[in-house]
C-alpha positions as CSV (number, residue, x, y, z in Angstrom):
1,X,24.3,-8.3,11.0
2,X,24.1,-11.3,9.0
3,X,20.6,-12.0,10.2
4,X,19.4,-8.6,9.0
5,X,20.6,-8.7,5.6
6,X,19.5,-12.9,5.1
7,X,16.1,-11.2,6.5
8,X,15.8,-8.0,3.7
9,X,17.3,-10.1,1.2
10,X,14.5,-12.6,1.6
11,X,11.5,-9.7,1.7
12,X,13.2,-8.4,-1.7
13,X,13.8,-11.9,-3.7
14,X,10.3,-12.1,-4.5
15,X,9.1,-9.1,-5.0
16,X,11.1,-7.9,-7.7
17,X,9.2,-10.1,-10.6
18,X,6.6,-7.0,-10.6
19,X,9.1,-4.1,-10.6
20,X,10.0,-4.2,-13.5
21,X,7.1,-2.9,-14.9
22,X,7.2,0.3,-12.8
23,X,9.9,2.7,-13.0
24,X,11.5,2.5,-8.8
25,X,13.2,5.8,-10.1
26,X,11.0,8.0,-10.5
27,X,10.4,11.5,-8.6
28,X,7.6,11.0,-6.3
29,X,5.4,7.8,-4.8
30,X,3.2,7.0,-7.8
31,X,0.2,7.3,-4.4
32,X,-1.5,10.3,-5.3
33,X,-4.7,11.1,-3.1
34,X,-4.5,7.0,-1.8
35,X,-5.7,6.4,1.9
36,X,-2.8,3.6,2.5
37,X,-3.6,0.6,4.9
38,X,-0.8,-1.6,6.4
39,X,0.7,-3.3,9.3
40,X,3.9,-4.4,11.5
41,X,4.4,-7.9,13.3
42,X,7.2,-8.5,15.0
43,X,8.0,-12.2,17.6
44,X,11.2,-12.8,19.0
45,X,11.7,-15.8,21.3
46,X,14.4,-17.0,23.7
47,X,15.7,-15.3,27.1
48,X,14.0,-12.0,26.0
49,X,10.4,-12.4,24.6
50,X,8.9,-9.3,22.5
51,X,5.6,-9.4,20.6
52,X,5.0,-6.0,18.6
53,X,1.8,-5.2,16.5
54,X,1.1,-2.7,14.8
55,X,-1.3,-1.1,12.4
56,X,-0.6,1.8,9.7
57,X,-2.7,3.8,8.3
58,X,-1.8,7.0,6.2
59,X,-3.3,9.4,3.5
60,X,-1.0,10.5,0.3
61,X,-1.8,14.3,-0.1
62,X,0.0,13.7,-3.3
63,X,2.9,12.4,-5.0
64,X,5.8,13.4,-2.5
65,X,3.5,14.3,1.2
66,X,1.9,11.7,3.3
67,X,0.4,11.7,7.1
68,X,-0.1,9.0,8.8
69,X,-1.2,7.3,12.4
70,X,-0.2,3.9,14.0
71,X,-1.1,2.6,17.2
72,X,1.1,-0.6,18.2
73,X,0.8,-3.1,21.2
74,X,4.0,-4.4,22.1
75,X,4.2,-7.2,25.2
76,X,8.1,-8.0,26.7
77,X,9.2,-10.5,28.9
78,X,12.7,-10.9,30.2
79,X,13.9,-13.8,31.9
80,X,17.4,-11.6,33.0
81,X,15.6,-10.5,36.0
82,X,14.8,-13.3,39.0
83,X,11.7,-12.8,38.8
84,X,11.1,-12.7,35.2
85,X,9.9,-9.1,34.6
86,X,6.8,-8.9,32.2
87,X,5.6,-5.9,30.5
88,X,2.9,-4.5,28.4
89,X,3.2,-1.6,26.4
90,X,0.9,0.2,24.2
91,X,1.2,3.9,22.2
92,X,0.5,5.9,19.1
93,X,3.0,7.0,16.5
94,X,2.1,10.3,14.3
95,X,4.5,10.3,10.9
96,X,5.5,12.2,7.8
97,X,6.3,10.5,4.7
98,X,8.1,12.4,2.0
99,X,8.8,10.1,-1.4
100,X,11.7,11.5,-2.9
101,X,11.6,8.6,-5.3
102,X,8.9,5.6,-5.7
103,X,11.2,3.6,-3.9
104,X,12.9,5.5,-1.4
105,X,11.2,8.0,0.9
106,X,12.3,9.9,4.5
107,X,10.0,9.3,7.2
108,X,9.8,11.4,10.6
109,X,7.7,10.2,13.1
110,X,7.0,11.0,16.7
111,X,5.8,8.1,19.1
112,X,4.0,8.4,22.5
113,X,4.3,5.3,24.7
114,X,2.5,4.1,28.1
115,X,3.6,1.3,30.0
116,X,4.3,0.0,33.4
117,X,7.0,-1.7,34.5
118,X,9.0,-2.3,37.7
119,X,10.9,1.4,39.0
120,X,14.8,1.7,39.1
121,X,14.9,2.7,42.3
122,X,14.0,1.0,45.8
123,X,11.4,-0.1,46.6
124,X,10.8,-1.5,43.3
125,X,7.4,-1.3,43.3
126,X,6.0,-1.3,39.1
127,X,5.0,2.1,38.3
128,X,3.7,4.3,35.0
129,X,6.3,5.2,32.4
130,X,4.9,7.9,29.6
131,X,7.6,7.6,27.2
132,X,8.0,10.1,23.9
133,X,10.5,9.3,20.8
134,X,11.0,11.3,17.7
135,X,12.6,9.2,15.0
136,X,13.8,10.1,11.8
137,X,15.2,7.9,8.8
138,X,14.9,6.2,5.4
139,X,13.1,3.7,4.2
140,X,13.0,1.8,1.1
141,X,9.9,0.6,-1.1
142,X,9.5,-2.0,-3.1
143,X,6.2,-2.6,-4.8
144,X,4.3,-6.3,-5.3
145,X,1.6,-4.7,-7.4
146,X,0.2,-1.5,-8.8
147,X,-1.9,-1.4,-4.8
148,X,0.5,-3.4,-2.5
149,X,4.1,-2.7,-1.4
150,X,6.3,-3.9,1.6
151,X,8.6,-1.5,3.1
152,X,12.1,-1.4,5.6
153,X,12.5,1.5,7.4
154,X,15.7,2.3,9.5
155,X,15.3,5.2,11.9
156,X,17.4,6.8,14.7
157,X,16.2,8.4,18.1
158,X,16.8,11.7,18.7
159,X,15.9,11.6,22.2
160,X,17.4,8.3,24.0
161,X,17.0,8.1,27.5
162,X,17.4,5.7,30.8
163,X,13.6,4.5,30.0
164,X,14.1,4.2,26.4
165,X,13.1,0.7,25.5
166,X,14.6,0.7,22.4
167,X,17.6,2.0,20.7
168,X,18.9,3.5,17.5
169,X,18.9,1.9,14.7
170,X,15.6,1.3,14.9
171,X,14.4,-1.3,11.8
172,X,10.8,-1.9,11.0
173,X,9.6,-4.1,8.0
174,X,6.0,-4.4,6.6
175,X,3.6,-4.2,3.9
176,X,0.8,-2.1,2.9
177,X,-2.3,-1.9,0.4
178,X,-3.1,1.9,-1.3
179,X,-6.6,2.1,-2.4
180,X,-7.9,4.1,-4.3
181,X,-5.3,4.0,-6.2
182,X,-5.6,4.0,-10.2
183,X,-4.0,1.7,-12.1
184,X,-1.4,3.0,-14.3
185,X,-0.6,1.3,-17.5
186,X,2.2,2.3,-19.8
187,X,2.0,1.8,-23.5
188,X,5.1,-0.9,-23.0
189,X,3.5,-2.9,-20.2
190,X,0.7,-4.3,-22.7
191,X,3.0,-5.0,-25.2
């Protein structure tokens, strides 16, 4: 727990410089007809190895309603099993944004998965998995410019299973670019 919050504290301390200018309050995303590019890394080392990357890329219908696609590769290798069990995964996710302020949105999303890996069951011999989550949750926005924002997102699966590979809370973490995405300048801001 204490890893998690050091690790949004740290996304947040710099990023709030630019905030101040925009009000994080307000009814809607402030991304109005903005085709929104972005991405997800994620490395963790040590007796379990997972390398997840992502792209996401989405289009804001208007202020509140965005749709979105993101295919991810994710590679896991556990050294729990004798052998050490490797295994490559790779999947789509379809999601729905809906802003209910700038900075805070809900975010549904269902995720198709394909990857192979070693069966439950003797003989042990790896076969397909085809793996489907629906996640739902919140996530919070905080913008570095008028363009660019990062982004947490906790989510929860709805439909946990025996080959589920990962479980809820789910917490993603990234940043994306908006464009085209008119600048918006206040009276007060060029004062």
């Amino acid at each position: 727990m204490k890893k998690i919050i050091f690790v949004c504290l740290t996304l947040f301390l710099f990023v709030n410089i630019h905030s101040q200018t925009l009000d994080m309050w307000e009814f809607g995303s402030g991304l109005s007809k903005a085709f929104d590019l972005g991405g997800e890394l994620g490395i963790t080392f040590g007796t379990n190895t997972n390398i997840m990357v992502s792209i996401k890329g989405a289009y804001h219908f208007n202020n509140y309603f965005s749709l979105g696609l993101n295919p991810f590769y994710w590679y896991i290798k556990s050294h729990l099993y004798t052998p050490a069990i490797s295994i490559n995964m790779t999947g789509i996710r379809g999601y729905l944004d809906i802003s209910v302020f700038r900075a805070l949105y809900l975010h549904c999303e269902f995720e198709k998965m394909f990857y192979r890996a070693p069966s439950l069951v003797y003989p042990y011999s790896e076969k397909w998995f085809n793996l489907d989550n629906f996640l739902v949750g919140a996530g919070f926005r905080q913008f570095i410019s008028y363009n660019t924002y990062s982004y947490i997102e906790v989510l929860w699966n709805l439909n946990e299973n025996i080959n589920s590979v990962y479980y809820s809370p789910v917490i993603r973490a990234g940043v994306s670019y908006a464009f085209p995405n008119k600048k918006r300048y206040n009276k007060s801001d060029l004062e």
